[in-house]
C-alpha positions as CSV (number, residue, x, y, z in Angstrom):
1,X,17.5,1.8,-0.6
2,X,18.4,2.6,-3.9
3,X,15.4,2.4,-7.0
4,X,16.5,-0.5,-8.3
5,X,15.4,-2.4,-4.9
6,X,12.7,-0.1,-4.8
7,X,11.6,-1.7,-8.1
8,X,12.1,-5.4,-6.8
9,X,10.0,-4.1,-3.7
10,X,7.0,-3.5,-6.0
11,X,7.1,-5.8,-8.3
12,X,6.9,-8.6,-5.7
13,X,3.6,-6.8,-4.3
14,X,2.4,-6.8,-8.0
15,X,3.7,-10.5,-7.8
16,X,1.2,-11.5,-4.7
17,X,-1.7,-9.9,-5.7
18,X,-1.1,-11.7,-9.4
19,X,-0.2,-15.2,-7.7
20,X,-3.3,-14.8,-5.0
21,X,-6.8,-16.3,-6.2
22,X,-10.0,-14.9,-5.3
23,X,-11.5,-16.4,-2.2
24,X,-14.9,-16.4,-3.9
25,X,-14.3,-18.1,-7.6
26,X,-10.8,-18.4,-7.4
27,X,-10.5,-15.5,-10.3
28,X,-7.3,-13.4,-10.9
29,X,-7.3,-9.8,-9.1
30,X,-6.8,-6.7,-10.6
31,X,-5.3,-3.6,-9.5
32,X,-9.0,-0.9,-8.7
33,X,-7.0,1.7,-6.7
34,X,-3.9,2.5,-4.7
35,X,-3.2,4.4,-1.3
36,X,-0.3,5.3,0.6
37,X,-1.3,5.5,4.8
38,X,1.3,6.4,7.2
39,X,0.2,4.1,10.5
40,X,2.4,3.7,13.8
41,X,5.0,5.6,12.2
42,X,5.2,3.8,9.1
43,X,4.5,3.6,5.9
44,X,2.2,1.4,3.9
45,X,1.1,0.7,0.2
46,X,-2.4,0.0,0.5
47,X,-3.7,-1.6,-3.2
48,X,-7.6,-2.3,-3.3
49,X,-8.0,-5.3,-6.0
50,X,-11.6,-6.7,-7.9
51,X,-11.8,-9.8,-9.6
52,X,-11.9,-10.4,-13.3
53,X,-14.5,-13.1,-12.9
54,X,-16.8,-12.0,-10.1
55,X,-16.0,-8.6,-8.8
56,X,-15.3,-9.6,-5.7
57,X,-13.2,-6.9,-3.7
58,X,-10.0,-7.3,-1.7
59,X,-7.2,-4.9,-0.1
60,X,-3.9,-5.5,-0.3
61,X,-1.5,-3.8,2.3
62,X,1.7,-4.2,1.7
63,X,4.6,-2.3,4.6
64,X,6.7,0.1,2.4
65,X,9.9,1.4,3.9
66,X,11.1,3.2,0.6
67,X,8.5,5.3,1.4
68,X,9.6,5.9,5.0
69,X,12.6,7.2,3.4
70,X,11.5,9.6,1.2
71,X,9.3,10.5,4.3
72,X,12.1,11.1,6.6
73,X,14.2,13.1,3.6
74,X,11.2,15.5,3.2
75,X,10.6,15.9,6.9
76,X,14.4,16.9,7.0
77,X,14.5,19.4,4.0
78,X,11.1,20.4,6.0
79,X,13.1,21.8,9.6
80,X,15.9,23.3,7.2
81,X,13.4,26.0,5.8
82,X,11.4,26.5,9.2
């Protein structure tokens, strides 16, 4: 995966969280926090929102498999020095 669809990757998560309402007021989420978590051997981009209006919290998880690259490329340069 090269950056450019990398880019397009994130940008569409950015895109969701903008385009989904709160289930409370029906506010606009904002981006609070971010986390990367490795789970069943892959990777995810985990983004924990509040809304503008009411505060209201809400996590985003989002499966990332640019990051499962990078991931394997380390583990690689990893067994090269060991």
């Amino acid at each position: 995966m090269n950056s450019q669809e990398v880019m397009r990757y994130v940008e569409s998560e950015y895109e969701i969280i903008r385009l989904t309402p709160c289930e409370v007021c029906g506010g606009e989420y904002l981006h609070n926090y971010q986390e990367i978590v490795s789970k069943d051997d892959s990777m995810y981009d985990i983004l924990i929102c509040a809304c503008s209006k009411c505060g209201h919290e809400k996590s985003f998880e989002f499966h990332a498999p640019y990051l499962e690259e990078i991931k394997k490329k380390t583990k690689k340069k990893d067994s090269m020095y060991n």
